[in-house]
VODOPA-342184 format. One record per atom (N, C-alpha, C): x, y, z. Coordinates in steps of 0.05 Angstrom, whole numbers, plus 5000, padded with zeros to 4 digits. Last residue first. Example, Ala and Ser with C-alpha at 12.3 -4.5 7.8 and 13.67 -1.06 7.14 Angstrom:
! residues 2
525749555142
527349795143
525850015157
526448865156
524649105156
526449345156
***
This chain:
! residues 519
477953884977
475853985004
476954115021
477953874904
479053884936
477153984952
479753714841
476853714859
479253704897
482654264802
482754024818
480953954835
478354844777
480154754790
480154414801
475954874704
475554914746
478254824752
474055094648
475855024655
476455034693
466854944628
469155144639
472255014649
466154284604
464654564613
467854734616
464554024539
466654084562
464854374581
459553544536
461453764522
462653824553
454953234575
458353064556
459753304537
451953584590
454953504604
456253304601
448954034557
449053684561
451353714565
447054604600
447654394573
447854164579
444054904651
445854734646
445354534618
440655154688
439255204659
443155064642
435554954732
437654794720
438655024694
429954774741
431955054753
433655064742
425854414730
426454664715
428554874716
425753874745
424654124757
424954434742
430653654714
427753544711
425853774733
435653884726
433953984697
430053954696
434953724778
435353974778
434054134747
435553184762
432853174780
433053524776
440553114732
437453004720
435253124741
444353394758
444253464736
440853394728
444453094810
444053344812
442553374789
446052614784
443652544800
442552894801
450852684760
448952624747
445352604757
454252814808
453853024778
451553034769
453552314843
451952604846
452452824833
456952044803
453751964803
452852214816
461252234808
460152264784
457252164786
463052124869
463052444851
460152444831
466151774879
462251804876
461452014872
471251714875
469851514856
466851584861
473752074911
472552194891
471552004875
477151864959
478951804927
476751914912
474552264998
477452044994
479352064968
470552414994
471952614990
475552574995
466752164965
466552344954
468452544966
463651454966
466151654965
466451824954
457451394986
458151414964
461351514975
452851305013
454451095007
455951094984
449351805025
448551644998
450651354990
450051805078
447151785067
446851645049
455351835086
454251655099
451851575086
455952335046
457052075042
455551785059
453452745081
452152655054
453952325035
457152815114
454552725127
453552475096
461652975086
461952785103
458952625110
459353505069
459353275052
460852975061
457753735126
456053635104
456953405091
464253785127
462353665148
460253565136
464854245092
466753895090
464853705113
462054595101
461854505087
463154205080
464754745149
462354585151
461154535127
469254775133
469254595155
466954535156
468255355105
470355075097
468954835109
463355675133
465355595126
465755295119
457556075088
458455865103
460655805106
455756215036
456356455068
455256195089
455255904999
453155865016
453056055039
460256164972
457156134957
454056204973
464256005000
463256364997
460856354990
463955435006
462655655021
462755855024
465355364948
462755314952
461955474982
470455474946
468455734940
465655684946
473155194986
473155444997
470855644979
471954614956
469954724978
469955004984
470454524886
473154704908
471454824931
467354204854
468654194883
471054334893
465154624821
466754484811
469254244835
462054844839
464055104848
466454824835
458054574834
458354844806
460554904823
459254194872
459454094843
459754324827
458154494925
460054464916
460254374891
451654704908
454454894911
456754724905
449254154912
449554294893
451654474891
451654014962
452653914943
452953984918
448854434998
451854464996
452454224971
443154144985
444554614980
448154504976
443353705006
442553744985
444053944979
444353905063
445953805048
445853725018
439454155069
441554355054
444254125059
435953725057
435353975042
438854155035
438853075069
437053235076
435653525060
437152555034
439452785030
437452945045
435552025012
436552015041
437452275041
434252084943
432452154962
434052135002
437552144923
438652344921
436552314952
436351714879
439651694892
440051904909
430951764867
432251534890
434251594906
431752134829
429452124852
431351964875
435251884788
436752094812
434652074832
431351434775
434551304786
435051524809
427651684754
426751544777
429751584792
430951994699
429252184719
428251944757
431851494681
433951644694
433051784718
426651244665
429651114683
431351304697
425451684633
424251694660
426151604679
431252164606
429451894603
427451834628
433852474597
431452594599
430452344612
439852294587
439152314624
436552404623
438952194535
439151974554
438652024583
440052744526
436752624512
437552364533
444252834542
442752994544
440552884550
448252574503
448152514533
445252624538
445152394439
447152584467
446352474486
445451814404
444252024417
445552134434
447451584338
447151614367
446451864384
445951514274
446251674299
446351714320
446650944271
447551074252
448451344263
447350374319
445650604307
447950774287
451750074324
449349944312
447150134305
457750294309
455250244319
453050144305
463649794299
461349964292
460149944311
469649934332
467749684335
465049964325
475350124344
472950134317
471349944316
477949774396
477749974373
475749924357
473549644451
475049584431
475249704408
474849794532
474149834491
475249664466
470549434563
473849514564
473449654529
465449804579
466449584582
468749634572
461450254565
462750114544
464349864551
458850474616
456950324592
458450174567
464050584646
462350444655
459550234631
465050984604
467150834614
465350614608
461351344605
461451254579
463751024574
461451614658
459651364651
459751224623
466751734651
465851644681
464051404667
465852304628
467651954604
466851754625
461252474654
461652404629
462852234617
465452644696
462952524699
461652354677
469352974663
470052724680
467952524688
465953354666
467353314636
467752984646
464653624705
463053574694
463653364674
469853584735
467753534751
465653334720
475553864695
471453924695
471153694702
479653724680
479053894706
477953814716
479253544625
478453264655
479553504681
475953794585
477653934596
477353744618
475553544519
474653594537
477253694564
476553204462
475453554473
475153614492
479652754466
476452834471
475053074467
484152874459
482952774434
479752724435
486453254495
486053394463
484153174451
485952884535
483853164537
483953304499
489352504521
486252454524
484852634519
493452804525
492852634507
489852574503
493253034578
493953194565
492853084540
494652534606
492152604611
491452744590
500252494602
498552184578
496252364584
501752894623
502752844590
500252584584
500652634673
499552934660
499752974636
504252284680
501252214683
498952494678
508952604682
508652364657
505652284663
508852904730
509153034696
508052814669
509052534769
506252744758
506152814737
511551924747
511652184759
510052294757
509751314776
510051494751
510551784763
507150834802
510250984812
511751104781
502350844797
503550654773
506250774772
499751044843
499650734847
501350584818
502151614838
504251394857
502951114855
499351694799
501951694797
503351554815
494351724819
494551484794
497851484792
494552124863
494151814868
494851594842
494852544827
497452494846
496952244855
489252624812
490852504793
493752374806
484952134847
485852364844
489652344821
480251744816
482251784840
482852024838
477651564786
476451454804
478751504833
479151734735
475151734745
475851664772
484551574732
483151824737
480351884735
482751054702
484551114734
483351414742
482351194652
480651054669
481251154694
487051474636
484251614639
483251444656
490051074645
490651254660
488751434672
489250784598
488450604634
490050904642
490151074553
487650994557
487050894594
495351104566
494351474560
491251284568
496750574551
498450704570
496550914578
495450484490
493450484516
494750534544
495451124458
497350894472
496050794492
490251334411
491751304433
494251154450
485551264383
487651304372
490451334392
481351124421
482850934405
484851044382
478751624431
480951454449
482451264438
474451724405
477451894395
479851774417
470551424430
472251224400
474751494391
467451634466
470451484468
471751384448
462751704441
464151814455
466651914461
461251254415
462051474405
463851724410
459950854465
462450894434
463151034422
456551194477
459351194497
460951064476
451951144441
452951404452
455751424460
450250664450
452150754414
452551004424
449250514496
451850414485
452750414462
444850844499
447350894513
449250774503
441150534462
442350794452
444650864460
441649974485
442750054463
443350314445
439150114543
441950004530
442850054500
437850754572
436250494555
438750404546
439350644640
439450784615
438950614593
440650324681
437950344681
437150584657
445550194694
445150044697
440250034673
448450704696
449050574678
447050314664
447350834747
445850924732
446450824704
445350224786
447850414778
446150504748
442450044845
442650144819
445150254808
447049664901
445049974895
445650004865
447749264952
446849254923
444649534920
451249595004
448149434993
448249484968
456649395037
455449545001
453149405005
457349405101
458049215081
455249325058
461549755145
458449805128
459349575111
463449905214
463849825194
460749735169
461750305247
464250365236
465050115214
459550355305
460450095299
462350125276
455250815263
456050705293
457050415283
459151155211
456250995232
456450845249
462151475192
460351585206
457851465214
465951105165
467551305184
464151445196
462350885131
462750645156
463950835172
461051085083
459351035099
460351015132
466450915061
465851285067
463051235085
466350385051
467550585084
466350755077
463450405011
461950265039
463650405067
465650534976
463550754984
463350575007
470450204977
471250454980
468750704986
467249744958
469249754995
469250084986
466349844907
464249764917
465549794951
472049844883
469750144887
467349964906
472749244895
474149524908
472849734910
469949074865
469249074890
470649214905
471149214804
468549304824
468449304841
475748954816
476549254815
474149414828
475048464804
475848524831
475648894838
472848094773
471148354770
472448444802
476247684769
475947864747
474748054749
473247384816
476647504818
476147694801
466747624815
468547414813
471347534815
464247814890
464747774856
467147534848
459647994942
461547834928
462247834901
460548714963
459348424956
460848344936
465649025011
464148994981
462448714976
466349355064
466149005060
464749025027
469949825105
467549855088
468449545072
471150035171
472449815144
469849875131
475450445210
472950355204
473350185176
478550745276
477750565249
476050535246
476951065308
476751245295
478551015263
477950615365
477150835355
478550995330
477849995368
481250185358
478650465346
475949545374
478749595387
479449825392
472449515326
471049515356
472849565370
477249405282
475849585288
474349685311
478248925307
481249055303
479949385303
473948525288
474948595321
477048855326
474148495235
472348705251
473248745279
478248285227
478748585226
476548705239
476747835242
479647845269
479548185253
473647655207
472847685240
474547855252
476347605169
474647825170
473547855198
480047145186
480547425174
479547635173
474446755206
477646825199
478347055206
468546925200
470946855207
472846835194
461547055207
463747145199
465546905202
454247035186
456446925203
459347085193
450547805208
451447535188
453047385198
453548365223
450848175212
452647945204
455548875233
457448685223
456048505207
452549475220
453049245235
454649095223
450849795182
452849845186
453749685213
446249745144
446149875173
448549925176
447848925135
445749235130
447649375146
449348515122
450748605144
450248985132
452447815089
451448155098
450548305106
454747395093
453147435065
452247705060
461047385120
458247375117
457647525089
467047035087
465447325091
462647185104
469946535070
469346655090
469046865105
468046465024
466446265035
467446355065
470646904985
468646814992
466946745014
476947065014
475646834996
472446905009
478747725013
478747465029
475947335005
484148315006
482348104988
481847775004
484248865029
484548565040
482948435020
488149435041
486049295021
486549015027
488749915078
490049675085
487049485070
490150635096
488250465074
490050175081
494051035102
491850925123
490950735117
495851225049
497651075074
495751015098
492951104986
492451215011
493551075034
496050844948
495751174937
494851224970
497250354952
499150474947
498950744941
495849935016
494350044999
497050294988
497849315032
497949605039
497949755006
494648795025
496448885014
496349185028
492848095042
492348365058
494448505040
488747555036
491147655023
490247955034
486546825047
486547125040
489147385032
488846315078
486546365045
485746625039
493546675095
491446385105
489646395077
496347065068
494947095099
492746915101
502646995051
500247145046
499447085080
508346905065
508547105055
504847255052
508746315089
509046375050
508546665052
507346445142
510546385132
511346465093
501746885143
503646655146
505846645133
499847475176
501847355147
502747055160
498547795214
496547595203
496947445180
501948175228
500548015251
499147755238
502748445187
504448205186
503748035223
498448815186
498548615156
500548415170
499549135224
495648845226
496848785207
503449375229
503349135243
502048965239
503849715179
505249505175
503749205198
499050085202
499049855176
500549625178
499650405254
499450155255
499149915229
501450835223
502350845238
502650495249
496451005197
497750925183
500750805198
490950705227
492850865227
495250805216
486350515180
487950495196
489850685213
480050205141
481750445150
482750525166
479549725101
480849795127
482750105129
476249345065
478249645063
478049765088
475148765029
475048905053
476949135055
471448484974
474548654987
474048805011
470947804968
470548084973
472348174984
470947314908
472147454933
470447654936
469046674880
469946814891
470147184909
472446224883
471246304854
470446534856
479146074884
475946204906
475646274866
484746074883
483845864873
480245854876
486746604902
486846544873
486146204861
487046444958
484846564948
484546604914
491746014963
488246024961
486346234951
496846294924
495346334956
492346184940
501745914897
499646004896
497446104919
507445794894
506445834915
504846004909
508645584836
509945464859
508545484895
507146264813
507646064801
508845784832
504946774822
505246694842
506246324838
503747004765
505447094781
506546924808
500346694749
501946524740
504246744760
495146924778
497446594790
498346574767
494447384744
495747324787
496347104788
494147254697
496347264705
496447314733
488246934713
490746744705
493446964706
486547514720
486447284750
489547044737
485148144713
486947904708
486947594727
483948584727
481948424711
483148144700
486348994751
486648994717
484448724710
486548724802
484448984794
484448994766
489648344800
487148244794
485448544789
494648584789
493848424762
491248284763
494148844827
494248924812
493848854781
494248384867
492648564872
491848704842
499748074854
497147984851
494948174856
502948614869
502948404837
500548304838
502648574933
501148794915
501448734880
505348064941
501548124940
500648364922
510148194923
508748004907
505748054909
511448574957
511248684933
510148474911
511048255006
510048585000
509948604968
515047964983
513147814999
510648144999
519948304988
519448134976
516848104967
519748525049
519448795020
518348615000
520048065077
517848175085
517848405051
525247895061
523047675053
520547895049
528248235077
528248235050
525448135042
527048185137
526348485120
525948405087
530047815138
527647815140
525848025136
535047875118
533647705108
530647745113
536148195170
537048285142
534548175122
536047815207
533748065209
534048265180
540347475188
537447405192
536347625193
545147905203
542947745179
541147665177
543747855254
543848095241
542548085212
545147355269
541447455280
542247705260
550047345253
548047225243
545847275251
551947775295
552847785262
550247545244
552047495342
549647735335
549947865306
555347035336
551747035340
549347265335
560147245330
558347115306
555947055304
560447485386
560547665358
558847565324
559847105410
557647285413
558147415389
564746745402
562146645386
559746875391
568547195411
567947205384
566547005383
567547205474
567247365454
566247415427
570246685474
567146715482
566247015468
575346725461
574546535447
570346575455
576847115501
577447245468
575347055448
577146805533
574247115537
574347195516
580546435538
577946325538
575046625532
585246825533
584646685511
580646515507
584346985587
583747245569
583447085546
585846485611
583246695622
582746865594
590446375592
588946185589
585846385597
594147055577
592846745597
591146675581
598247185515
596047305526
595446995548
603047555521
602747245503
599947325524
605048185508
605548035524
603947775515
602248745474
606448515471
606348325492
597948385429
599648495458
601648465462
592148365394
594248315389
595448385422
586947835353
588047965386
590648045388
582247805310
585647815307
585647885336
577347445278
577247575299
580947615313
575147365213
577647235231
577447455256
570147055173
571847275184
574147185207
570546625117
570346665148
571446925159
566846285074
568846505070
568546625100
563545735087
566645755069
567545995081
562145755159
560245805121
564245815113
561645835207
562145635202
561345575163
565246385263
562846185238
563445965219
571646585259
567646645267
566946545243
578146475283
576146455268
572746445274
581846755324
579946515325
577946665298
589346905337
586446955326
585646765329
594747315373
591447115375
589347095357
600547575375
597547545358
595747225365
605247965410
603547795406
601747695401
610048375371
606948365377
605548055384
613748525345
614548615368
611148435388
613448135289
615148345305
614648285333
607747805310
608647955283
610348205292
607347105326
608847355330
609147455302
600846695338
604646765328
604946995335
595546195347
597346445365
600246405343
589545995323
592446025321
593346275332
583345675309
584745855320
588045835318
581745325262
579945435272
582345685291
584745165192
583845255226
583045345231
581645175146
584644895160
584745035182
578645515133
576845335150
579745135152
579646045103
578645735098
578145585107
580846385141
578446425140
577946175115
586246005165
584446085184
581446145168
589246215124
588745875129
587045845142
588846715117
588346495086
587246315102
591746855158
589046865155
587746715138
596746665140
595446485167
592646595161
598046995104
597846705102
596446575122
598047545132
595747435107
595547105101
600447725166
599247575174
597747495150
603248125138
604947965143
604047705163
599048565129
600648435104
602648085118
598548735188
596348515178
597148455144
600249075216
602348845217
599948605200
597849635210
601149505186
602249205193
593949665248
594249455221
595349475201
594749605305
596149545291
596249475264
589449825337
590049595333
592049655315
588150275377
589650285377
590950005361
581450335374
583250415358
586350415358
578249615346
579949815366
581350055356
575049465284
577249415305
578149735331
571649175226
571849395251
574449265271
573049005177
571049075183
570849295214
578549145139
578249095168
574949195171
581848715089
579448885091
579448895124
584748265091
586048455089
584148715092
582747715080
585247755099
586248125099
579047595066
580147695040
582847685061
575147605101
575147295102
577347365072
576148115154
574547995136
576547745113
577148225224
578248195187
576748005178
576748505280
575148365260
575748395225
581848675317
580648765292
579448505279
583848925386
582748725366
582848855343
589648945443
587549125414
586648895398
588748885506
589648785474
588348935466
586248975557
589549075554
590449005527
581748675577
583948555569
586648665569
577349015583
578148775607
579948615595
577749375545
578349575571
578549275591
577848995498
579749195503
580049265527
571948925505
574048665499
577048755502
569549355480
568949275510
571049055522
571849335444
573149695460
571949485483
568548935414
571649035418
572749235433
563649175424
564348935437
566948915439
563949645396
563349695422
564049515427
564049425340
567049545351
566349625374
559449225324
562049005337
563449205357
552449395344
555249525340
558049285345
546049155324
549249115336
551749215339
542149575293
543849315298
546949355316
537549975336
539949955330
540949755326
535149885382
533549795361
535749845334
537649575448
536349825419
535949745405
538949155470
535449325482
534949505464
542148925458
539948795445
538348975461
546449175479
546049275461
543249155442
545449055525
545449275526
545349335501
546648425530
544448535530
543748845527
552148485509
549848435494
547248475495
554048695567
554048885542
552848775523
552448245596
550748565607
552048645581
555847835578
552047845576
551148105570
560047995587
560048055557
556947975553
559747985650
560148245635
559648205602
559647365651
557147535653
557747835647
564647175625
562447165610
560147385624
570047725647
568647355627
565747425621
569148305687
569148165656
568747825657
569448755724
567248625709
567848505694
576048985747
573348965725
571648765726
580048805779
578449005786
575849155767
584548695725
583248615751
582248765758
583648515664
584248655681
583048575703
586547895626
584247985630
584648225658
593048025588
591347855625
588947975616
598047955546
595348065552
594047895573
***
């Protein structure tokens, strides 16, 4: 075997075909380097694996009935007692050089009936270190994918075990390599809304080596592919940042997203106030109304102004022998069927399935559970509104915990209250008139926008438009994930009864059976 004449070949031809093949995105093809190793040689190759007998790739004209009768020399060769060796198998002259330098070695075989030059031996021997070079970057980019899925799936562990309210199990998860931010007393959540297109890049533009992101932590969000949830420490958020300006000092992490937003039309981030780890989940809902603000105000990003919660301003101890009551047919339950309900206040049901990678059927079976043991129909807007706040006033549950009243009071008599009657005044007051009109419409049409605008003899679009507007106004999510739904049930419900128009029951019984909430 000669290297051919009148070709391109040694080393700068086996450049131009590496580099040819490092311009795709495609790993490495061997058996091109071999066919390329072929047309300037006149040999046939075959890359054998370190068993002596497997052929990872080779030429097609390579010979491999004569590789039983090479097995000993391979032995010796992919153990490391040599590095290269020339013999005869029959009719055939064989060249191999061993690739790489780990125990179990592949063997790079050359075969020809003629003994191969000092030229073609030195191109066989440069060859197969490119071969091992792009076999190990191969790995490596193997590896580094692994790290990156790895390293992905640990943040979203800590995310999840802090939304559950967990903080000691997020660091015992992260046991050895604890991120900072599970050491913050502590956090806000920042919610970045992206192209889904660009997620992967801003999360690993800003990952250090351990896998997190400097004293903060960026996870790709698992029910919305746009969405990019950032949990950052405390101490380096501003304090806040009205209006929908940035305000305040910033840095780090939160600097470098607001910049990412001012960049990049048609992002926007919504910034929750501060809490402790344990109450991470609030600050999530608390980011999730601040964007729905932030997609329609200038600049695009809103940081949560501390706003009442109606929970907050119902007399306490009736409400909280009410929502025990309420909910106490829950505690017969699997709490599996219990965090699902939860979940479903505040998402859509196909969202609770893919963030607890359940199927629809099985997150419909536990719902199914709930709905027989409440009475209620969690279609219903209305119905959902209801366990919503009986959630919110009971805190995590605990079985059969007496009430302290004997009778507790309906929903009904609680939304009469003045507190209440002020709370909706308030919640409702930024609403112009007929975005006011279309909310009412859509809630009785049970949010199914297409009837709400038969209702209003209006279309779709501008009904979705409104309730786009009416998000900005009231800082509420209502057409994302649906977590602000339930306060404009309740805000409608009290100010609409409290005027007289209303002629609507107490909306802790079930109403009608509606359709899925959609826009």
């Amino acid at each position: 075997m000669d290297v051919a004449r009148g070709d391109i070949g040694g080393p700068d031809g086996l450049l131009r075909e590496v580099r040819r093949q490092a311009s795709r995105r495609d790993e490495p093809d061997t058996r091109e380097i071999l066919d390329w190793l072929h047309r300037h040689t006149g040999a046939d190759f075959a890359l054998v694996a370190e068993d002596g007998f497997t052929v990872d790739s080779s030429t097609a004209g390579f010979p491999r009935e004569i590789l039983p009768s090479l097995a000993p020399l391979l032995a010796r060769l992919s153990g490391g007692q040599l590095a290269a060796a020339a013999t005869r198998a029959g009719e055939w002259n064989v060249h191999c050089e061993v690739l790489g330098v780990h125990e179990s070695r592949p063997v790079l075989v050359a075969v020809a009936r003629s003994a191969p030059s000092p030229e073609t031996v030195a191109l066989i021997s440069h060859t197969g270190t490119v071969i091992t070079l792009l076999r190990r970057a191969t790995d490596g980019e193997r590896t580094w994918r692994g790290f990156q899925y790895k390293a992905r799936q640990v943040r979203f562990g800590v995310l999840s075990a802090l939304l559950a309210g967990g903080p000691v199990l997020a660091r015992r998860m992260t046991t050895g390599a604890v991120p900072p931010l599970l050491k913050a007393e502590r956090l806000r959540v920042l919610l970045l809304h992206c192209s889904p297109a660009d997620r992967d890049r801003i999360v690993r533009v800003y990952q250090d080596p351990s896998g997190y992101h400097g004293p903060d932590l960026m996870v790709h969000c698992p029910v919305f592919k746009e969405h990019v949830i950032c949990l950052i420490a405390e101490d380096t958020v501003a304090g806040g940042g009205g209006g929908g300006g940035p305000g305040g000092r910033t840095g780090g992490l939160a600097e470098e997203l607001r910049r990412v937003v001012r960049e990049n039309p048609g992002y926007a981030m919504g910034i929750s106030g501060p809490h402790p780890l344990g109450a991470t989940a609030e600050a999530y809902g608390q980011a999730a109304h601040a964007l729905a603000a932030a997609r329609s105000t200038p600049g695009h990003v809103v940081s949560y102004q501390g706003q009442t919660l109606l929970d907050n301003v119902l007399p306490r101890r009736p409400a909280l022998a009410w929502a025990r009551t309420f909910l106490r047919p829950l505690d017969t339950l699997p709490q599996t069927s219990v965090d699902i309900t939860r979940l479903l206040m505040s998402m859509p049901r196909a969202a609770v399935a893919r963030l607890l990678d359940l199927s629809r059927n099985t997150v419909t079976a536990h719902i199914r559970r709930a709905e027989r043991a409440l009475g209620l129909d969690l279609a219903d807007v209305h119905a959902r509104a209801a366990v919503h706040l009986a959630l919110a006033l009971a805190g995590p549950l605990t079985a059969h915990e007496p009430d302290e009243r004997p009778t507790p009071p309906r929903l009904e008599d609680l939304l009469h209250s003045e507190p209440a009657a002020a709370w909706a005044r308030t919640f409702l007051l930024p609403l112009q008139p007929r975005q006011r009109r279309t909310l009412q419409a859509w809630i009785d049409a049970n949010t199914d926008g297409q009837q709400a605008a038969r209702r209003l003899g209006i279309s779709r679009n501008t009904v979705r438009a409104h309730l786009r507007t009416a998000e900005a106004h009231l800082r509420r999510d209502l057409l994302t994930a649906g977590a602000g739904i339930h306060d404009v049930v309740h805000a409608l419900h009290i100010s609409t009864t409290a005027m007289g128009t209303r002629k609507g029951g107490d909306s802790s019984k079930s109403a009608q059976a509606g359709p899925t909430p959609r826009v």
